[in-house]
C-alpha positions as a printed NumPy array, in Angstrom:
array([[ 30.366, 126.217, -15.41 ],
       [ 33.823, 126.987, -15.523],
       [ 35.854, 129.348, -12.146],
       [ 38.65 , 130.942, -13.046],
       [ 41.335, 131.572, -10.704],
       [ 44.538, 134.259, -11.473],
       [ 47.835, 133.815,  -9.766],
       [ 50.474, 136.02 , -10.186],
       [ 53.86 , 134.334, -10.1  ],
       [ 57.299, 134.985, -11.819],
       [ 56.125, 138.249, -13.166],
       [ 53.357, 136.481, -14.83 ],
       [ 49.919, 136.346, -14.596],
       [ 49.001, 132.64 , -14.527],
       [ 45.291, 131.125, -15.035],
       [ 43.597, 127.995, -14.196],
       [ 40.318, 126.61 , -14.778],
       [ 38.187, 125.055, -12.086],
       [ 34.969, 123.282, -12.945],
       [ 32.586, 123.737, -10.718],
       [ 31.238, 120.198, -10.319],
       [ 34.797, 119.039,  -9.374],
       [ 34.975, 121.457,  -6.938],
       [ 31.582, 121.167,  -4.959],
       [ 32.854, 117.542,  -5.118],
       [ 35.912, 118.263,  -3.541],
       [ 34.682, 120.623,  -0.751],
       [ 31.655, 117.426,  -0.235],
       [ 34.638, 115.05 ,   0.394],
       [ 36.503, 117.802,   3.367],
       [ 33.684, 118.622,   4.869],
       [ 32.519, 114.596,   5.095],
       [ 36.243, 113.924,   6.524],
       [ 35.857, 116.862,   8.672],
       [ 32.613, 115.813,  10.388],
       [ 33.657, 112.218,  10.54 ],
       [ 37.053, 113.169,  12.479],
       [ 34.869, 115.65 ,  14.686],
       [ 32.066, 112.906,  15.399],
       [ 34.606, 110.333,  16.321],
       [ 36.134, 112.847,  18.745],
       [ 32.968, 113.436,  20.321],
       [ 31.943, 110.106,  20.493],
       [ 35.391, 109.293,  22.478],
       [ 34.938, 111.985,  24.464],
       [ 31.675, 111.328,  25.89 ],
       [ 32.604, 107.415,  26.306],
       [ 35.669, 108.743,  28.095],
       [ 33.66 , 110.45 ,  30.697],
       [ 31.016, 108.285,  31.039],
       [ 32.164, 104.788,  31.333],
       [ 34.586, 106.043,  33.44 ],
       [ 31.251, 106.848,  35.505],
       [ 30.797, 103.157,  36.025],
       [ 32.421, 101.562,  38.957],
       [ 33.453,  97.599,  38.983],
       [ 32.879,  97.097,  43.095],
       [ 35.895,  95.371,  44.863],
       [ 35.263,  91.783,  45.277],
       [ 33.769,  91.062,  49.057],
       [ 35.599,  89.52 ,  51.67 ],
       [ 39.298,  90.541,  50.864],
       [ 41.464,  90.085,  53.275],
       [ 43.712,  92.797,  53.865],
       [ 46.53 ,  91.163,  53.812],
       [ 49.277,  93.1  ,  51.457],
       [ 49.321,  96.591,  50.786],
       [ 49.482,  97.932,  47.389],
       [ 49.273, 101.93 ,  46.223],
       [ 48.058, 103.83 ,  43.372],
       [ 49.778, 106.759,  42.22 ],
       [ 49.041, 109.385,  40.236],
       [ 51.794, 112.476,  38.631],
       [ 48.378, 114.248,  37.514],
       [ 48.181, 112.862,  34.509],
       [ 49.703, 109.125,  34.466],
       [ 48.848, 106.203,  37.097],
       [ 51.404, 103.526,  38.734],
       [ 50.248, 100.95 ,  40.518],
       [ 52.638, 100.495,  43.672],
       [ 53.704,  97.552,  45.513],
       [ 56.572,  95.834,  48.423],
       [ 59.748,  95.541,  46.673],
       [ 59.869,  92.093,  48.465],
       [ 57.436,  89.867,  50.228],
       [ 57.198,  85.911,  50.733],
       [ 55.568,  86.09 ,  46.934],
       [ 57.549,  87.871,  44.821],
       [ 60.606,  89.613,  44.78 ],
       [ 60.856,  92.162,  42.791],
       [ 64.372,  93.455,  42.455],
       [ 65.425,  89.856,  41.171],
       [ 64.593,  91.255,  37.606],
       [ 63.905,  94.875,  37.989],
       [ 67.394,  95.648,  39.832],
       [ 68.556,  97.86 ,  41.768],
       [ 72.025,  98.23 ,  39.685],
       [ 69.755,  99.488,  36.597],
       [ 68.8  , 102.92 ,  38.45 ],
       [ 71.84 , 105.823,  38.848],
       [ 71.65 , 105.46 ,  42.666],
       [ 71.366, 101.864,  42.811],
       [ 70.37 , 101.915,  46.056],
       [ 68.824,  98.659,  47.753],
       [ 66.956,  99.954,  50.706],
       [ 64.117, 101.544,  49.444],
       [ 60.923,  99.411,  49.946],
       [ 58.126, 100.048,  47.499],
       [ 58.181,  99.454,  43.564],
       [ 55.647, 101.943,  41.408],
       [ 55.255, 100.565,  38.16 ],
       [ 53.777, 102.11 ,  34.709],
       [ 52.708, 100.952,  31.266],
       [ 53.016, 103.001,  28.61 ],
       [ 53.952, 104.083,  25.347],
       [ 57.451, 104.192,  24.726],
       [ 58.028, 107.159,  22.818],
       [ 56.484, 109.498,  25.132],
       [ 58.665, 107.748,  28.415],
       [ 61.714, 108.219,  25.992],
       [ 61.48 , 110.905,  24.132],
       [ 59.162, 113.677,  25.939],
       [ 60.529, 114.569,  29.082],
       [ 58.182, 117.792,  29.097],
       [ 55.39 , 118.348,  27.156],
       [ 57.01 , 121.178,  25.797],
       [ 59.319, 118.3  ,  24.01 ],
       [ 56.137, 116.289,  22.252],
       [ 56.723, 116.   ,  18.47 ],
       [ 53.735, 115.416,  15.967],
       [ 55.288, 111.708,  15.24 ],
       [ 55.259, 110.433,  18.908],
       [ 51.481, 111.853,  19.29 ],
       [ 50.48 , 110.392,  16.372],
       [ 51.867, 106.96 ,  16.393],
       [ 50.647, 106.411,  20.547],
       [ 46.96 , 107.546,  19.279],
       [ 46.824, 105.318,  16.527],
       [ 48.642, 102.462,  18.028],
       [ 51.716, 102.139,  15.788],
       [ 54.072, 102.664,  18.063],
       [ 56.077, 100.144,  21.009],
       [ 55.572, 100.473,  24.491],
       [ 57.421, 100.437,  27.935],
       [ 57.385,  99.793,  31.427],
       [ 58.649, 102.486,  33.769],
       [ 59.297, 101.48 ,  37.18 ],
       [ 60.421, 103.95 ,  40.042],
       [ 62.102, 102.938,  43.502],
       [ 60.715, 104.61 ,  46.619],
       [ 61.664, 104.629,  50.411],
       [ 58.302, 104.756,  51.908],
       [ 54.961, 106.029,  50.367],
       [ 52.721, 109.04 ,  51.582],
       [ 48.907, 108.891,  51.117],
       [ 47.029, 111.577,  49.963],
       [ 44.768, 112.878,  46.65 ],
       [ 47.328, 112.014,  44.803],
       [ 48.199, 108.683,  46.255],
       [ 45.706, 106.064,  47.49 ],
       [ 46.171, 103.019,  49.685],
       [ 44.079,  99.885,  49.369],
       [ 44.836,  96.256,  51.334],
       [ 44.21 ,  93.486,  49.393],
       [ 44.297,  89.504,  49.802],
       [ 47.379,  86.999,  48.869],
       [ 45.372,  85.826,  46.236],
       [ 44.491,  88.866,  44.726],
       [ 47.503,  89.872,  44.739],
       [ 49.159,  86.861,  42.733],
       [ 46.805,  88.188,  40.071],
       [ 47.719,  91.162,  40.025],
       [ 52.108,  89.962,  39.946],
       [ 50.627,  87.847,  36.539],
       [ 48.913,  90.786,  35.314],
       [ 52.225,  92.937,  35.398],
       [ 54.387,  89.947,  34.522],
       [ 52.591,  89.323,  31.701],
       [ 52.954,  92.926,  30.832],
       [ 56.821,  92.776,  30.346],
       [ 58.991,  91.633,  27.474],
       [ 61.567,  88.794,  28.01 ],
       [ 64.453,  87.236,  27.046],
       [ 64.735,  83.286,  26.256],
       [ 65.636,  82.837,  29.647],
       [ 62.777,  85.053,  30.989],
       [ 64.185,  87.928,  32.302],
       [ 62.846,  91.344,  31.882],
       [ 64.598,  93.275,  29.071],
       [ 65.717,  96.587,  30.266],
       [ 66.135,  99.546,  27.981],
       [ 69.566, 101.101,  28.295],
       [ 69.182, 105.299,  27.937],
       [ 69.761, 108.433,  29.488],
       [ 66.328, 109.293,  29.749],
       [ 65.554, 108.43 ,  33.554],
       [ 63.487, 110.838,  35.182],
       [ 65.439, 110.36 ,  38.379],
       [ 67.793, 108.374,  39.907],
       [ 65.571, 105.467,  41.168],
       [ 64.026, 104.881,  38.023],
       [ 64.654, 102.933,  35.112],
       [ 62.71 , 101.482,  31.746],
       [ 61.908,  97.914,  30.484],
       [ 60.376,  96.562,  27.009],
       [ 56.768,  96.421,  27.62 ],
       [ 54.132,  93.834,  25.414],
       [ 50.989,  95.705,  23.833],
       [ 49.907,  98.871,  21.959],
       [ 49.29 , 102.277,  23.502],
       [ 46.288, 103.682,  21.912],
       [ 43.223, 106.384,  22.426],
       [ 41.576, 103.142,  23.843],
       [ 44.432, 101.661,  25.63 ],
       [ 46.427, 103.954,  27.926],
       [ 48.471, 103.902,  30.381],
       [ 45.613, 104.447,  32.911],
       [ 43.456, 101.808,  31.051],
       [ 46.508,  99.165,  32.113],
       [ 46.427, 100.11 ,  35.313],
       [ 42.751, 100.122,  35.71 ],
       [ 42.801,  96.401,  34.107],
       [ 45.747,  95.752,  36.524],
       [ 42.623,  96.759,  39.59 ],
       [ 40.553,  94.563,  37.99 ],
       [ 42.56 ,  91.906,  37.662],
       [ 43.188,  92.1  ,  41.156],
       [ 39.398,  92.469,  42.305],
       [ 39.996,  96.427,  43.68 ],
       [ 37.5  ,  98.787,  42.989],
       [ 37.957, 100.178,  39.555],
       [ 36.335, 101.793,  36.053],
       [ 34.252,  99.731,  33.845],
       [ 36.547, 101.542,  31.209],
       [ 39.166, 104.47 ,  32.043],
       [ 41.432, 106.676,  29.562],
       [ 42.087, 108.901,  32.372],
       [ 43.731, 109.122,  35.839],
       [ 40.578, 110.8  ,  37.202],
       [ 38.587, 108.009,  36.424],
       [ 40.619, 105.93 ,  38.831],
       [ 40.84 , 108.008,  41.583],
       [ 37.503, 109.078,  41.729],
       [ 36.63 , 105.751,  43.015],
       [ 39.099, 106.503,  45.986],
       [ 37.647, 109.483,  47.498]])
């Protein structure tokens, strides 16, 4: 059986012939793609939500011994730590002279992975453009580090406090070490732009993929439980984090 369908164009009436096989065909074929992309997105969603729901306890005995912060803008977490303590020192590769105010008295570091496209190119999310989305879902884009200078942190819902041990803490300085790009010589590589969301802020080349499955909460999550805090099984969300901080 043959469909014919008229189009008028260029002052002519122009016909084509659709089969009807070809066409059930083709509609079989969208509305497979369709449920696949809508099963996959329900299948995220509910593993978002619920192994979020599963807590990884902190490990027992910690010493409370070095204070470290979670942060959260709503949407994003940083983990936050001392600028400088008999460990590490921090500001001998993430430096003061590569924020605008280059100031070297403020005492805490907050530091985010992420994709680098979104930290770069979308201060709002009024600015997002269909390439940046679709490149940190899938994976196919770099990533970065964002790390922010602050005088003296303030707990509250959106801000959390936890003490942890020396030890635990040397994990968690490899974790975010590891994290970075470097040169030869092993410095951090800093990424020169005008992009800073502030003055105490600045960007460095980060290792890894942002994806659906590996966020910038998921990092810091994995950066909690590399550490021994209290943390998600599996987080894609902020929420997920800070619910275990109530």
């Amino acid at each position: 059986m043959l469909i014919y369908l008229f189009l008028y164009h260029n002052n002519k009436i122009i016909s084509i012939k659709i089969k009807t096989q070809s066409l059930k065909k083709a509609l079989k074929i969208t509305l497979k793609i369709f449920l696949t992309f809508f099963g996959f997105i329900l299948i995220y969603i509910i593993a978002v939500f619920s192994l979020s729901k599963i807590t990884v306890n902190q490990e027992p005995n910690t010493k409370p011994e070095v204070e470290v912060y979670i942060l959260t803008n709503g949407v994003h977490t940083d983990i936050v730590m001392p600028i400088k303590n008999e460990q590490i020192d921090w500001s001998k590769q993430i430096k003061f002279e590569n924020t605008k105010i280059a100031d070297s008295t403020y005492k805490y570091l907050a530091m985010g992975w992420g994709d680098k496209g979104f930290y770069l190119e979308t201060p709002e999310w009024s600015d997002l453009k269909a390439s940046v989305a679709l490149k940190a879902a899938t994976g196919l884009s770099t990533t970065a580090i964002h790390a922010t200078y602050y005088k003296k942190m303030t707990e509250g819902d959106d801000c959390k406090k936890m003490m942890i041990s020396k030890e635990q803490y040397y994990r968690l300085i490899k974790y975010i070490e590891e994290s970075f790009q470097k040169d030869p010589s092993g410095n951090f590589l800093n990424i020169k732009t005008n992009a800073n969301y502030g003055k105490t802020d600045a960007f460095y080349e980060a290792n890894g993929s942002y994806s659906l499955f590996h966020t910038c909460n998921t990092w810091a999550n994995s950066g909690l439980k590399a550490s021994g805090q209290k943390c998600c099984f599996w987080t894609a969300l902020d929420s997920g984090i800070f619910s275990k901080y109530k």
